[in-house]
Backbone as a chain_set.jsonl record, in Angstrom:
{"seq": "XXXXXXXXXXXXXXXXXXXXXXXXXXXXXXXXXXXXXXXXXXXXXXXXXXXXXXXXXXXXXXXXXXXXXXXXXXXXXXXXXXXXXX", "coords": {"N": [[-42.398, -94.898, 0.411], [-41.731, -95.029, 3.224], [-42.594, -92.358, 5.711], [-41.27, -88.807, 5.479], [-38.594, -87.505, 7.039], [-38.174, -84.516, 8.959], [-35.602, -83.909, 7.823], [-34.832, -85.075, 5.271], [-34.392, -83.889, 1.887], [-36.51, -82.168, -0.315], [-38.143, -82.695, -3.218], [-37.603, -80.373, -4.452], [-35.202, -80.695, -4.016], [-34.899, -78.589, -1.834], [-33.764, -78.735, 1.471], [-35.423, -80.348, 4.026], [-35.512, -79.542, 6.905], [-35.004, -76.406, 6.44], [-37.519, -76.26, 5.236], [-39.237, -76.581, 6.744], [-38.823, -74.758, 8.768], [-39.271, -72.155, 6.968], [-42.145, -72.706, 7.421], [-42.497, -71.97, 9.986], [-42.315, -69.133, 10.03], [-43.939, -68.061, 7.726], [-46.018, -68.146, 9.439], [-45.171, -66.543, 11.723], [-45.352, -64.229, 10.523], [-47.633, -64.078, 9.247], [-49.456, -63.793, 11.861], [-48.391, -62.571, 14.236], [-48.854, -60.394, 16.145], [-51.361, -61.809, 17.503], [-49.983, -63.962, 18.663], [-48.113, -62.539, 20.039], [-50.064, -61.073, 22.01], [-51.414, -63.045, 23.43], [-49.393, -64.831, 24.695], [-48.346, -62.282, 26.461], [-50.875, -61.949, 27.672], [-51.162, -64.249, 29.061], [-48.449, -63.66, 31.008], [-49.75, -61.482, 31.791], [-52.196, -62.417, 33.031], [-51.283, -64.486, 35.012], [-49.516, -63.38, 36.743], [-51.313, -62.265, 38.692], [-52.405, -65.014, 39.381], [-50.928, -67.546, 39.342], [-51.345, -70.107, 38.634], [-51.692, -69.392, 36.46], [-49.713, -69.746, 34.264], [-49.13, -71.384, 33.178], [-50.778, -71.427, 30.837], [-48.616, -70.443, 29.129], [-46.558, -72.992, 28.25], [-49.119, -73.892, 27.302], [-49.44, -71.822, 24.539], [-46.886, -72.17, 23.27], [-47.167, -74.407, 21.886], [-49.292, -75.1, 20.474], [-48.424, -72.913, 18.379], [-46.95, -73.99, 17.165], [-47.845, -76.239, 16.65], [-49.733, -75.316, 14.718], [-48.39, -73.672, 12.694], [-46.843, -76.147, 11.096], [-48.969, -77.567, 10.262], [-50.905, -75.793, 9.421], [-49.588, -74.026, 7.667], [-47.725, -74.752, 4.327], [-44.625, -76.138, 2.649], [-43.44, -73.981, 1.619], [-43.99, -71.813, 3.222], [-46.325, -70.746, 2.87], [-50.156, -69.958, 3.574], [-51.93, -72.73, 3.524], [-55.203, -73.688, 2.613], [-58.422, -74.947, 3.98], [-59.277, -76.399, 2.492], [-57.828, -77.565, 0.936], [-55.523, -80.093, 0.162], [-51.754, -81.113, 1.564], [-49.746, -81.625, -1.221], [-47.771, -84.249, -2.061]], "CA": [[-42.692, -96.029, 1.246], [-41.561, -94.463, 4.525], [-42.856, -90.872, 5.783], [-40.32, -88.18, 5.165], [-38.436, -86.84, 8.551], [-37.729, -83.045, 8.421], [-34.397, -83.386, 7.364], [-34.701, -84.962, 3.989], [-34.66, -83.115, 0.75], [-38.028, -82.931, -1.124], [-38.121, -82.609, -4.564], [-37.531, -78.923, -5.137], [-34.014, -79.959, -3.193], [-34.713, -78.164, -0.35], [-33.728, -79.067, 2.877], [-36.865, -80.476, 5.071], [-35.143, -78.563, 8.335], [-35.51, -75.19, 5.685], [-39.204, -76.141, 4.485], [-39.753, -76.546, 8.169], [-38.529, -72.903, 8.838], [-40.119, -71.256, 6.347], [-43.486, -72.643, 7.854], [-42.876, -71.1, 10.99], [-41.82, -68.01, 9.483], [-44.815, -67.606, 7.348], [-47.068, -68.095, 10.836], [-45.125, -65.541, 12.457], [-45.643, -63.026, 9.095], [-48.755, -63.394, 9.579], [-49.919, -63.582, 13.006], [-47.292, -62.15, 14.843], [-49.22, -59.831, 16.753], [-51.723, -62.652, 18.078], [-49.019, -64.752, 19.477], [-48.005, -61.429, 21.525], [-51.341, -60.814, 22.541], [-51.504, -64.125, 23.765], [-48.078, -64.41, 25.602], [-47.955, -61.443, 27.299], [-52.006, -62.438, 28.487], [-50.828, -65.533, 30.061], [-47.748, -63.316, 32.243], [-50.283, -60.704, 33.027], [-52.84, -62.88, 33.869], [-49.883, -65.455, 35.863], [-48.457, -62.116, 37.765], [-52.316, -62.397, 39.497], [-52.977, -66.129, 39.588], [-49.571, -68.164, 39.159], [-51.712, -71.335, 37.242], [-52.32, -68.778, 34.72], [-48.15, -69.705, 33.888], [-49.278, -72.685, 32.543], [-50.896, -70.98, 29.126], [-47.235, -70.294, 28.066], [-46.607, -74.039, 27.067], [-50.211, -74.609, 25.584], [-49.15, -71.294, 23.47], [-45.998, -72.785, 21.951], [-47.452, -76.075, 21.583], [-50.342, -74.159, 19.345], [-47.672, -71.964, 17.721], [-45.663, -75.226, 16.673], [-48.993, -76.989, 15.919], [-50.525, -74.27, 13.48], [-47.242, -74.124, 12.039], [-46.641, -77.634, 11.058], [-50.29, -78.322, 9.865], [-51.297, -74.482, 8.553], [-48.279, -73.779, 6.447], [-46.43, -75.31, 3.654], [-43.138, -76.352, 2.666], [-42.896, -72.316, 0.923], [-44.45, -70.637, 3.943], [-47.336, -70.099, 2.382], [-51.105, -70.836, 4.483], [-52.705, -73.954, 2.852], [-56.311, -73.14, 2.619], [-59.079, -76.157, 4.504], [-60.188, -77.34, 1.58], [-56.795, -78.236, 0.2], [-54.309, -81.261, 0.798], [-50.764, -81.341, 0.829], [-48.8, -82.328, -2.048], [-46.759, -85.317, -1.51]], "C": [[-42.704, -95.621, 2.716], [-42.18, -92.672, 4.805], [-41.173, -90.595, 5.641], [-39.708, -87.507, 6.574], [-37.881, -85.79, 7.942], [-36.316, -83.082, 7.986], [-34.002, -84.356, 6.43], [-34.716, -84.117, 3.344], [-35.889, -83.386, 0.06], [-37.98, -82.783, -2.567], [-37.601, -81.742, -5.307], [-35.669, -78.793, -4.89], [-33.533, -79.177, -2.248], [-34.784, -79.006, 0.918], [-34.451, -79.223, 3.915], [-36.544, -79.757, 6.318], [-35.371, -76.975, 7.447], [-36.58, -75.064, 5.358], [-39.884, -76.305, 6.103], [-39.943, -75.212, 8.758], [-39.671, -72.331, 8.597], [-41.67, -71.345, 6.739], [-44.008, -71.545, 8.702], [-42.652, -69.516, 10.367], [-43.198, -66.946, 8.843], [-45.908, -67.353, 8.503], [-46.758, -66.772, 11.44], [-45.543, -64.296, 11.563], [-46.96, -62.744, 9.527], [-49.995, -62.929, 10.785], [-49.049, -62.866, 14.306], [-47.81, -61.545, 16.244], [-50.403, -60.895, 17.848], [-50.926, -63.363, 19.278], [-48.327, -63.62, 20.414], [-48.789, -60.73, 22.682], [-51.533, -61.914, 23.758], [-50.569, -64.669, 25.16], [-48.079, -63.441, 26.368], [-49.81, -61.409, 28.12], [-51.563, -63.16, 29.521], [-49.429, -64.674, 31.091], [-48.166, -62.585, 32.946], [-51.191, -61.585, 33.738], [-52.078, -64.307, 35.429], [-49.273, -64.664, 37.153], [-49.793, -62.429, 38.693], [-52.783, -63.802, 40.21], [-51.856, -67.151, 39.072], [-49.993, -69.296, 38.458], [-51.95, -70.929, 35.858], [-50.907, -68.964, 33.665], [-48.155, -70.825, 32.921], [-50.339, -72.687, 31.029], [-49.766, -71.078, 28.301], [-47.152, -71.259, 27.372], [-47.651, -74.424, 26.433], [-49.887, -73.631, 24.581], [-48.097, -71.904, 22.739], [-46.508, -73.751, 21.565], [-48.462, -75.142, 20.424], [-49.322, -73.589, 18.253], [-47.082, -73.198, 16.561], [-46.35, -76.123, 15.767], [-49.655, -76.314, 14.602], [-49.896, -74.098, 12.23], [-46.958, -75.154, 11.076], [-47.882, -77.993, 9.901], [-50.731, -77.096, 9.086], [-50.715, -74.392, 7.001], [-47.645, -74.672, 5.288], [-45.036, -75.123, 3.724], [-42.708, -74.663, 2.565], [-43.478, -71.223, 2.088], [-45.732, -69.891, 3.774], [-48.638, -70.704, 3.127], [-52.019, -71.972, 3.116], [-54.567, -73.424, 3.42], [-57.498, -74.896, 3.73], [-59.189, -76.62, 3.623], [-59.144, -77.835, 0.406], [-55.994, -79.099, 0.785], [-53.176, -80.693, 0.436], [-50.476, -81.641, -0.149], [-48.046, -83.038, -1.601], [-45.927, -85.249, -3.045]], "O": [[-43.7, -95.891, 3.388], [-42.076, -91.882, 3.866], [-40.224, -91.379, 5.649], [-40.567, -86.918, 7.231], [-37.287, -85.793, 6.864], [-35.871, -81.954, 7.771], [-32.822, -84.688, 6.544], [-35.086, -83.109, 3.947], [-36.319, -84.518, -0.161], [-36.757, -82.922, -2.602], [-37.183, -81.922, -6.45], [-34.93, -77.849, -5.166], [-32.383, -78.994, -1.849], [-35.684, -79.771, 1.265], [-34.326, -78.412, 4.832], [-37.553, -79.29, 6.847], [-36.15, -76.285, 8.104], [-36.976, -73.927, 5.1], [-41.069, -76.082, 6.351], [-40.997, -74.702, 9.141], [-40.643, -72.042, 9.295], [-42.431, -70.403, 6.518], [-44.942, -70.746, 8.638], [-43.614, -68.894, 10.819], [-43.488, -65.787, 9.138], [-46.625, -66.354, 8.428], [-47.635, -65.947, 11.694], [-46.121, -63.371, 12.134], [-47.413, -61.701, 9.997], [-50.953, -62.159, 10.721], [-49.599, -62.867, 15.407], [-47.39, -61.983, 17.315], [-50.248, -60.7, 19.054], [-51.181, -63.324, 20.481], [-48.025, -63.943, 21.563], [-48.463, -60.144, 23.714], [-51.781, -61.56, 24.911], [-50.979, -64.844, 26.307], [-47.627, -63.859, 27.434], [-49.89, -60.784, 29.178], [-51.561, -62.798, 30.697], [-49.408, -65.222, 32.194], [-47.824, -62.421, 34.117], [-51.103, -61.625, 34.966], [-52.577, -64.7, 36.483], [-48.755, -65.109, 38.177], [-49.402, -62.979, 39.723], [-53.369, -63.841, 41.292], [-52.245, -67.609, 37.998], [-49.199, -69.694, 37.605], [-52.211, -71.472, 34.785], [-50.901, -68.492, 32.528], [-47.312, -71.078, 32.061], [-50.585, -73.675, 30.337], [-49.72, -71.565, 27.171], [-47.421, -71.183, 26.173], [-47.621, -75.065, 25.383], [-49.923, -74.152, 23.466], [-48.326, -72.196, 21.565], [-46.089, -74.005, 20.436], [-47.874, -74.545, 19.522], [-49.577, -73.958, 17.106], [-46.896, -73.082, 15.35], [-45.976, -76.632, 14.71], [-50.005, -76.953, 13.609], [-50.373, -74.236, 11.104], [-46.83, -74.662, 9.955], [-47.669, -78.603, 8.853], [-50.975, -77.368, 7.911], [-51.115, -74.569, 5.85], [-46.84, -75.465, 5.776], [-44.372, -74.371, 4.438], [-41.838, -74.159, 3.276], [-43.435, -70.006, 1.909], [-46.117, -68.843, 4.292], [-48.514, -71.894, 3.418], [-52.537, -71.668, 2.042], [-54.877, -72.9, 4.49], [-56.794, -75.866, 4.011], [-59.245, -77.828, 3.85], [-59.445, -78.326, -0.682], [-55.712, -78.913, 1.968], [-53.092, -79.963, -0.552], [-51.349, -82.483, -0.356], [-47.444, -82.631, -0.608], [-44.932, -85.947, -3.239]]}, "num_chains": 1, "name": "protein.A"}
């Protein structure tokens, strides 16, 4: 009836703050190197042009977003052409 907030249990009994995790977890597995690419762009390009400082928070916000919406509960990437499971 209500959405689920991350810190229910879902079915499997895991802990929605742990199926939350494991999202990010799987993101960083597999992109890891992106998100450093990325980050350390925005301080070189920032060291030259100080508005360039202001990439950092659209990267976490992305990181958090990709996360969230990419990943499942198991860490695993959900493909486009599939839904959640509820």
């Amino acid at each position: 009836m209500f959405p689920k907030s991350a810190f229910d249990f879902d079915e499997g009994g895991q802990h929605g703050s742990e199926a939350l995790m494991k999202r990010y977890i799987g993101l960083v597995r597999d992109t890891w190197w992106l998100w450093i690419v990325m980050f350390g762009g925005g301080l070189i390009a920032g060291y030259f042009q100080p508005i360039f400082f202001t990439s950092i928070p659209i990267i976490l916000f992305a990181f958090l977003y990709f996360g969230l919406m990419r990943y499942d509960a198991e860490g695993e990437l959900t493909p486009f052409d599939q839904e959640e499971k509820h």
